[in-house]
C-alpha positions as CSV (number, residue, x, y, z in Angstrom):
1,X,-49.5,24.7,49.1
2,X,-50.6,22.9,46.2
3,X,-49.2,25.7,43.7
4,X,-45.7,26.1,45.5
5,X,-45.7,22.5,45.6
6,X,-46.2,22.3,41.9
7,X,-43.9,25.4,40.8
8,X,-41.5,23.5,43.7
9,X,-41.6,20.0,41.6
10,X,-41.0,21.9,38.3
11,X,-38.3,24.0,39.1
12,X,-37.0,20.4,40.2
13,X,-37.5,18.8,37.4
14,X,-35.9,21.3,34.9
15,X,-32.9,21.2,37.1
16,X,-33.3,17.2,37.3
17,X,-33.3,16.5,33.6
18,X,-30.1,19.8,33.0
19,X,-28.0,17.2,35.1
20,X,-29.5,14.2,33.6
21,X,-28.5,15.5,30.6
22,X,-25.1,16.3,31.4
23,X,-24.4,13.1,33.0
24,X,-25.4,11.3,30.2
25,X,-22.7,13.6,28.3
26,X,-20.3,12.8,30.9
27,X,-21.3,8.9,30.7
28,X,-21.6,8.6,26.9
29,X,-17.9,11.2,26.4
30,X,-16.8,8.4,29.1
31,X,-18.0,5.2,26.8
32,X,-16.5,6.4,24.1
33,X,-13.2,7.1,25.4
34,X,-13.2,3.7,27.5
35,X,-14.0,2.1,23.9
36,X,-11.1,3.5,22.5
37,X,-8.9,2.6,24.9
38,X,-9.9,-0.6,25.1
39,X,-9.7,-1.0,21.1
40,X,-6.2,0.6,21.3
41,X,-5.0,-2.1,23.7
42,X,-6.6,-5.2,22.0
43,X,-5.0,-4.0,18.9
44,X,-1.7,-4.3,21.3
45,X,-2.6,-7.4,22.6
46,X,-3.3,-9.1,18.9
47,X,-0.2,-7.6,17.8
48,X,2.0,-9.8,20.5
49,X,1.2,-13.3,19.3
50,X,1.3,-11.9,15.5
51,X,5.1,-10.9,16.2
52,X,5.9,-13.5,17.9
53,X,4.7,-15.6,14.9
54,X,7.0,-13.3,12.5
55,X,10.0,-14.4,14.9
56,X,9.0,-18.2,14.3
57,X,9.0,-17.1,10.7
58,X,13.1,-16.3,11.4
59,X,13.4,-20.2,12.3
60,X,14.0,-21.0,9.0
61,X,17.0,-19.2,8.6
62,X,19.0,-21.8,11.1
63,X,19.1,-23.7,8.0
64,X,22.6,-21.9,6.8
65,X,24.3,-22.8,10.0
66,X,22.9,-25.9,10.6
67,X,23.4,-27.2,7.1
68,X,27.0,-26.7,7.9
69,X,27.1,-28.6,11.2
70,X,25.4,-31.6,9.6
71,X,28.4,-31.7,6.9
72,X,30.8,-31.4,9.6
73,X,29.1,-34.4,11.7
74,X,27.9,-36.1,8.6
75,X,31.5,-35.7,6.5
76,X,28.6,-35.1,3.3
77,X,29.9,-33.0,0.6
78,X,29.1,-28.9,-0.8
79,X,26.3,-30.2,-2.8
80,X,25.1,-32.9,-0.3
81,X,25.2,-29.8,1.7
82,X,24.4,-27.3,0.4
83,X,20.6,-29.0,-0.7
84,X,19.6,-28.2,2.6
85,X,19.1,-24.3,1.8
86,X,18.1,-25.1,-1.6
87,X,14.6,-27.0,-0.3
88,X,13.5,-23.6,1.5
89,X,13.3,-21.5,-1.6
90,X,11.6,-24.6,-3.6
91,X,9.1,-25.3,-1.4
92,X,8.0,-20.9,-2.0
93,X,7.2,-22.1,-5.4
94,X,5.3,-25.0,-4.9
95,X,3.4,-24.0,-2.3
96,X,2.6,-20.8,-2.2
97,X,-0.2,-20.2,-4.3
98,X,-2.1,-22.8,-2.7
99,X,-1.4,-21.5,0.3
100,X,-3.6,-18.1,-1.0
101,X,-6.3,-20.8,-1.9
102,X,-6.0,-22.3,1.7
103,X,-6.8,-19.2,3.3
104,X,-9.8,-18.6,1.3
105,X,-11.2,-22.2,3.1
106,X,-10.3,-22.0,6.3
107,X,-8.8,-18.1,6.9
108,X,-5.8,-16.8,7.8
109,X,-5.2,-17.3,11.6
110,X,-6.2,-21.2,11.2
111,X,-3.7,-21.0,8.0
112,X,-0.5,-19.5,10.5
113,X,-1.8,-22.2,13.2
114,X,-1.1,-24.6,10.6
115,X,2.0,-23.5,9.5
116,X,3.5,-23.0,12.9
117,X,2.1,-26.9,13.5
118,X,4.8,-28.1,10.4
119,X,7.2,-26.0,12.3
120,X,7.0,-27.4,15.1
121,X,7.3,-30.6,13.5
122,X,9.9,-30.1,12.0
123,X,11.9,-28.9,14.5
124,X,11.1,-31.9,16.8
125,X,12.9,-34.3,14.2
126,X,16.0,-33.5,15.0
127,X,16.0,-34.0,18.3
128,X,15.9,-38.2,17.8
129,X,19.3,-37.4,15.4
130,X,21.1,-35.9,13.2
131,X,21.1,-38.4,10.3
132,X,20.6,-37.0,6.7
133,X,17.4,-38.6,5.7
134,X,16.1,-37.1,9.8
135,X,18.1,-33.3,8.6
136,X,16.5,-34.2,5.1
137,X,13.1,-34.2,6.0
138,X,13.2,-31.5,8.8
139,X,14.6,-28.9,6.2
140,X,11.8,-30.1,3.8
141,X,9.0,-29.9,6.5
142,X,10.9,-26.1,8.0
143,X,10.5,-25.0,4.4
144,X,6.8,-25.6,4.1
145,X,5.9,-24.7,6.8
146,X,7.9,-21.2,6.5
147,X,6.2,-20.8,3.0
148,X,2.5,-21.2,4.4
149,X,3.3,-18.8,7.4
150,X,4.8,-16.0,4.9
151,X,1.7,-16.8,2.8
152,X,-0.7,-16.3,5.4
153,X,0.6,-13.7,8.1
154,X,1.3,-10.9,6.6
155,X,-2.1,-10.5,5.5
156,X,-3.2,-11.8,8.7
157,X,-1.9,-8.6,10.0
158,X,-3.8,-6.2,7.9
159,X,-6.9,-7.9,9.5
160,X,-5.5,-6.0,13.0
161,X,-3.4,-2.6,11.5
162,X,-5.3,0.4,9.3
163,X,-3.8,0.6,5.7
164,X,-1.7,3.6,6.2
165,X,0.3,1.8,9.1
166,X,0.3,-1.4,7.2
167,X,4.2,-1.2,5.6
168,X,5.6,0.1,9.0
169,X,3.7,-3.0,10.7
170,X,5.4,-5.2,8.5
171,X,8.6,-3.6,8.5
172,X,8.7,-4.1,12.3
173,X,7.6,-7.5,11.8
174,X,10.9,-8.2,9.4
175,X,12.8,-6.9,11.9
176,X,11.0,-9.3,14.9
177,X,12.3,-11.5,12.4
178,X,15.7,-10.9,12.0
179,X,16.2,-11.2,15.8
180,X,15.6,-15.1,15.5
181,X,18.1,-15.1,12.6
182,X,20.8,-13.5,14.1
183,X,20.1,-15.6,17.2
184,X,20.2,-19.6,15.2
185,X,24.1,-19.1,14.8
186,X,24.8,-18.3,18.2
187,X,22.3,-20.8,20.0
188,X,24.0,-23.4,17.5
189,X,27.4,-22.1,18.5
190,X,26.6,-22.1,22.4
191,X,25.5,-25.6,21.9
192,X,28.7,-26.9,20.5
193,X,31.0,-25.7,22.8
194,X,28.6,-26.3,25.1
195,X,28.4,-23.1,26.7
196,X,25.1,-24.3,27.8
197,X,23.6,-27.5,29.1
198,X,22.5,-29.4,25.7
199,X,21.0,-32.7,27.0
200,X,23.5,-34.5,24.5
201,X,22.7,-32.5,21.5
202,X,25.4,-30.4,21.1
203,X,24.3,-27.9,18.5
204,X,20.8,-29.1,17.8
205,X,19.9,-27.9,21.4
206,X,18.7,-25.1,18.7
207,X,16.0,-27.0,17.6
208,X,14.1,-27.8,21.3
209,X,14.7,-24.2,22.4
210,X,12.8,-22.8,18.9
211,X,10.3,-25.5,19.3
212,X,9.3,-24.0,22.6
213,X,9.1,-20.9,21.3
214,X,6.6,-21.8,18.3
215,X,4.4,-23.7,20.8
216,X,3.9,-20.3,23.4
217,X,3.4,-18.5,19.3
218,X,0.4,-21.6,18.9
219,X,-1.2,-21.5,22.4
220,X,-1.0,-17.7,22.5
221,X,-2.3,-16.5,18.4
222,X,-4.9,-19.6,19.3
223,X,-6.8,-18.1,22.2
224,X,-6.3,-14.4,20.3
225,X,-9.7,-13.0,18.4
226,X,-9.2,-11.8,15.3
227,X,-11.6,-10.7,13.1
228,X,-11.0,-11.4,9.6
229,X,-13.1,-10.2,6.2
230,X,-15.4,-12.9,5.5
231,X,-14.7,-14.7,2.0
232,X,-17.4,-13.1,-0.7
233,X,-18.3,-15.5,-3.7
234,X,-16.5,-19.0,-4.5
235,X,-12.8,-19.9,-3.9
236,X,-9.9,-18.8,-6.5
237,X,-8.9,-21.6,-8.6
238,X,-5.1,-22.1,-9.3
239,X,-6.1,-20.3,-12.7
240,X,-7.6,-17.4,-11.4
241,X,-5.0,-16.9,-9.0
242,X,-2.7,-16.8,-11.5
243,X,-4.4,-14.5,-13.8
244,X,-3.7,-12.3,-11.8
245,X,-0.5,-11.6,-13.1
246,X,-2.2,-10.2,-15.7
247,X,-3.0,-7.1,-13.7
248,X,0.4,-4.9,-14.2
249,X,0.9,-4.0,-10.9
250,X,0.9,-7.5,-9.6
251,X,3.0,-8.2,-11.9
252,X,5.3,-5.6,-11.6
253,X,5.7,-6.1,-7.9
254,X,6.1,-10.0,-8.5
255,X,9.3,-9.0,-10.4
256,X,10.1,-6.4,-7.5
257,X,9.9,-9.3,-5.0
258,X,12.1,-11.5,-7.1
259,X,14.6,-8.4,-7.6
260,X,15.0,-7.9,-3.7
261,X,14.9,-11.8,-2.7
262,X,17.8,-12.1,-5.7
263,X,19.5,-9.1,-4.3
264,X,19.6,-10.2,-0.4
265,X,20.7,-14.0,-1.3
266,X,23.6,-13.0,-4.1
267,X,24.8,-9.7,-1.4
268,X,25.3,-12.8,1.1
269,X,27.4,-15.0,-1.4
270,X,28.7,-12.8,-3.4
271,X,30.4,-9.7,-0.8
272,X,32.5,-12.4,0.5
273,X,33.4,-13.3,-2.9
274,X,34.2,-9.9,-4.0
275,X,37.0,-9.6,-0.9
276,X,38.8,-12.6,-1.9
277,X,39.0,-11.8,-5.5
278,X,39.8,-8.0,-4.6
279,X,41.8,-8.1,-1.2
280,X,43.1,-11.8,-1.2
281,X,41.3,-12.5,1.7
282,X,40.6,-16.2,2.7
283,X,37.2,-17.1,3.5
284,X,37.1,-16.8,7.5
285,X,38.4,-13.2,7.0
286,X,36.3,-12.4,4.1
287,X,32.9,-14.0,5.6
288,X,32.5,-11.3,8.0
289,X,31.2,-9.1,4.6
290,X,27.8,-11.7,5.0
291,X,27.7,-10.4,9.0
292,X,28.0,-6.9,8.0
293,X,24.9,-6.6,5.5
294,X,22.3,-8.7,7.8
295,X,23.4,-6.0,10.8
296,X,22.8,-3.6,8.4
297,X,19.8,-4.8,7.1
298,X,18.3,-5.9,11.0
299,X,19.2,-1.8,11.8
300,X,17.1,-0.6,8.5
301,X,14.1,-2.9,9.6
302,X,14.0,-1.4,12.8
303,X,14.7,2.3,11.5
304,X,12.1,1.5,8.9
305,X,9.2,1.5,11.0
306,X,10.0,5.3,12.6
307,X,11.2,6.4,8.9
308,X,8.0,5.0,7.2
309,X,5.9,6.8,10.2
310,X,7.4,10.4,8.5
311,X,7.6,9.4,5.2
312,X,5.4,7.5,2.9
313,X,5.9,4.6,1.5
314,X,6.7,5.4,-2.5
315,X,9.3,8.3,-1.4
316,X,11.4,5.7,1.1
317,X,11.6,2.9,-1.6
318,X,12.4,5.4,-3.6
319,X,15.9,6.6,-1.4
320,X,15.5,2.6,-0.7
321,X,16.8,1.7,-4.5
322,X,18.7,4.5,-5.3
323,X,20.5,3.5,-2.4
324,X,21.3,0.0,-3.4
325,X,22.0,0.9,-7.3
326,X,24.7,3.6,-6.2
327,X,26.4,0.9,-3.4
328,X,26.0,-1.8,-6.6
329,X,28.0,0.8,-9.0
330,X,30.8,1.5,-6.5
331,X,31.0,-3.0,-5.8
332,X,31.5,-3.2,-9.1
333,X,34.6,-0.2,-9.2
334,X,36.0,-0.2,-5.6
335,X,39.0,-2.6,-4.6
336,X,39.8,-1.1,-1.1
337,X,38.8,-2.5,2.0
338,X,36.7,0.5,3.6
339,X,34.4,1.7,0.5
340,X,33.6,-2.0,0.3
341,X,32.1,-2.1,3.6
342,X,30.3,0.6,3.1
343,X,28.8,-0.3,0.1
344,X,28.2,-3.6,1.7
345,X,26.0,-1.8,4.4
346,X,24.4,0.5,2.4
347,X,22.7,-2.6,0.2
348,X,21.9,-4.2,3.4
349,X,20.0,-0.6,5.2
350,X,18.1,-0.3,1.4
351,X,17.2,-3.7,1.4
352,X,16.1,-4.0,4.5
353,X,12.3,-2.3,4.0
354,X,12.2,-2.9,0.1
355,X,9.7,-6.3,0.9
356,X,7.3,-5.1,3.3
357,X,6.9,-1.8,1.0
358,X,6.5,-4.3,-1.8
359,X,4.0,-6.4,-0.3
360,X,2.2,-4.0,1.2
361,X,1.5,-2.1,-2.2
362,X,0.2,-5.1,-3.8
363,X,-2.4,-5.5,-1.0
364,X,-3.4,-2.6,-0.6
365,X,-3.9,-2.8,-4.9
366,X,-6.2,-5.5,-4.8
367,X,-7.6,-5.8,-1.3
368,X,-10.4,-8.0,-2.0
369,X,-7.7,-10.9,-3.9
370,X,-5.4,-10.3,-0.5
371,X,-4.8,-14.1,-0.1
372,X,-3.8,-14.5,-3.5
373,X,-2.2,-11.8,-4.0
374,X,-0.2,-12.7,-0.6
375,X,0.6,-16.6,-2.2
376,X,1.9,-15.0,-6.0
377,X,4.0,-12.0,-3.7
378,X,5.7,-15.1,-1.6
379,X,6.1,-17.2,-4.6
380,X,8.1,-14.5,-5.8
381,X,11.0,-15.3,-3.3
382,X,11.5,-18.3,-5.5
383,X,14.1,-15.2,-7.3
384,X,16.4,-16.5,-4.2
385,X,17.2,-19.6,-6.5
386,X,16.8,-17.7,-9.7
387,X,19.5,-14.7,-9.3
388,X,22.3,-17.1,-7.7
389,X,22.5,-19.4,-10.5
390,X,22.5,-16.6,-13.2
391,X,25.4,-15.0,-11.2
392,X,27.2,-18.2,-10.6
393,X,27.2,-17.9,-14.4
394,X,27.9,-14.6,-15.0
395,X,31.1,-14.9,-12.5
396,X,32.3,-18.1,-14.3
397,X,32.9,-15.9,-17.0
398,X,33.5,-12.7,-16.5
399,X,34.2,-12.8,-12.6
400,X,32.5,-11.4,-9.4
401,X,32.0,-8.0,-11.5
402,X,29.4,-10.8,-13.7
403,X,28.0,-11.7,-10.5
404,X,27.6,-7.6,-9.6
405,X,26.6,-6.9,-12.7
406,X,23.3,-9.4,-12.1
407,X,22.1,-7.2,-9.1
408,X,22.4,-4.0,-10.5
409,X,20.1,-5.3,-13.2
410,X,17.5,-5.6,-10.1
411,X,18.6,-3.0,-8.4
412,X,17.5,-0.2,-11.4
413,X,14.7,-2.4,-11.6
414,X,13.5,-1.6,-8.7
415,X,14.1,1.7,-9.4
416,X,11.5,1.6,-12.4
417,X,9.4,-0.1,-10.2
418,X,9.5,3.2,-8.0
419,X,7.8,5.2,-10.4
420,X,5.1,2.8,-10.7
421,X,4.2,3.1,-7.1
422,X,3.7,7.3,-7.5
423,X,1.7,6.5,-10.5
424,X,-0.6,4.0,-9.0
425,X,-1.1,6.2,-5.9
426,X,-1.6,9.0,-8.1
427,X,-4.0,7.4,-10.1
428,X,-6.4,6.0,-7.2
């Protein structure tokens, strides 16, 4: 009884631990695919407050047609006027390497909750009136607080997306972006003719309904985890950061930055420009040209992010800039209506992905300097201020084909700058 009972128990036991075993494959094949899942969707989940922070970052483009409200209500002048815009750009320069040496103190997420904290300052100010020195300070405030986010979020987000998906993610996250431009003029415009209940604020019912929005983007990338790199050695000084420029890629993609930023501002002043000269247009007929390039360039941002998931990065900036030299050559010959346009569209599509391809490249160069590599790549849209007032020059004296012939300087530029991507990626 004994024996059976024995060769009984064995014969049990071998089959005992063969399902043991296989449970435990079962189990652990189960674990690991529950892990996945579960890292797939909190990647998801981090991603929601990160864009909505990248639409906050489209705030500060309200400035262009709110700047224009506040001369009509305040009877100021252009230049009184026009001072508004100026402040965003100046504030890039001022504040954006430090912003690269702020991250390396407190990190990145704390450095975007700050940011979107000036936003939302500035966007309560003019709610209590419109008055200049109220409009001054609130553009001044909107600025800084646009220069930190752009500082600190983009490489906020390669803390959450893998390398390769890195340009697409930002691409995406330009073209969150563009959404909450496009939308300032229209809110502003609702608001004035009040198309919707404005509380007695006409057009600056703009400013509460943004200011809500950057709150939900506070509470909601507040109570989101995100694990970021810990900083390895002491802070960057303001010298070090700047040294390195001194590395020739940085460099080169400093200029590329200051080449699209000078690109996308003069396209917007000058394609108006260019029809009134050309066509004898006046300026409400010829303003639809600055319409035309940011639909353009909101469609390319989108497109971008399925394009850049087919083809990598160096070969699309590549078709990017040829793209925007060829439509530069044919401003500077065409005179007819239609091939205008098109050219005008064609600059805004290839314009559209050139920053986040950019930016992403000089990351991914120097991934251990990314905050100060991200402060020196956002200081570069300081070429906003820089290309405008050469062109404003150039078509004092020569004409709008002056102004043209400005861009397709930084249009072959980036171009060259093209070829310095495929020989980077070649040589790492």
């Amino acid at each position: 009884m004994y024996k059976y009972g024995v060769t009984f128990i064995g014969a049990q036991s071998d089959a005992y631990i063969s399902v043991k075993k296989e449970t435990f494959r079962t189990q652990t094949t189960l674990y690991l695919l529950s892990r996945i899942m579960k890292d797939t969707k909190n990647i998801y989940l981090k991603l929601i407050p990160v864009m909505l922070c990248f639409f906050a970052m489209g705030f500060v483009d309200l400035v262009g047609i709110a700047s224009n409200y506040v001369k009509a209500d305040l009877g100021v002048s252009d230049s009184q006027a026009n001072i508004f815009p100026s402040l965003v750009f100046f504030w890039f320069l001022i504040f954006s390497v430090p912003t690269g040496m702020l991250m390396n103190k407190i990190g990145r997420k704390k450095t975007v909750l700050l940011s979107l904290l000036i936003t939302f300052l500035s966007l309560l100010l003019p709610i209590f009136g419109n008055g200049y020195a109220i409009m001054l300070l609130s553009f001044s405030l909107l600025g800084i607080g646009n220069t930190l986010m752009q500082t600190s979020l983009n490489p906020l987000l390669s803390n959450i997306i893998t390398s390769n998906k890195l340009a697409s993610s930002l691409t995406f996250g330009q073209f969150v972006k563009a959404i909450a431009s496009f939308l300032a003029p229209y809110i502003a415009m609702w608001g004035a003719t009040q198309s919707i209940p404005t509380f007695g604020l006409s057009w600056r019912v703009l400013f509460p309904i943004y200011m809500t929005i950057a709150i939900a983007a506070i509470l909601f990338l507040y109570i989101t985890p995100i694990t970021e790199e810990k900083m390895e050695g002491k802070a960057s000084t303001f010298k070090e950061c700047f040294a390195l420029l001194g590395e020739p890629f940085i460099l080169l993609s400093f200029l590329g930055i200051i080449c699209h930023v000078g690109i996308d501002v003069g396209t917007n002043t000058t394609a108006p420009k260019i029809l009134m000269e050309r066509l004898n247009w006046e300026l409400a007929e010829a303003s639809f040209a600055t319409s035309l390039y940011f639909i353009f360039r909101t469609v390319g941002s989108f497109l971008g992010v399925f394009i850049l998931s087919k083809l990598s990065s160096k070969t699309f900036f590549g078709i990017s800039a040829l793209m925007i030299t060829l439509a530069m050559v044919g401003l500077f010959f065409f005179d007819t209506q239609t091939p205008i346009y098109i050219c005008i569209a064609l600059i805004g599509f290839g314009n559209s992905n050139v920053f986040p391809i950019i930016f992403s490249q000089a990351l991914l160069h120097m991934p251990h300097k990314k905050n100060e590599v991200s402060g020196l790549m956002i200081m570069g849209l300081f070429g906003g201020t820089i290309f405008p007032l050469i062109m404003g020059f150039a078509s004092d004296a020569v004409g709008q084909l002056g102004a043209v012939s400005v861009m397709i300087v930084g249009a072959m530029y980036l171009i060259y700058y093209t070829s310095k991507i495929k020989l980077f990626n070649k040589n790492h």
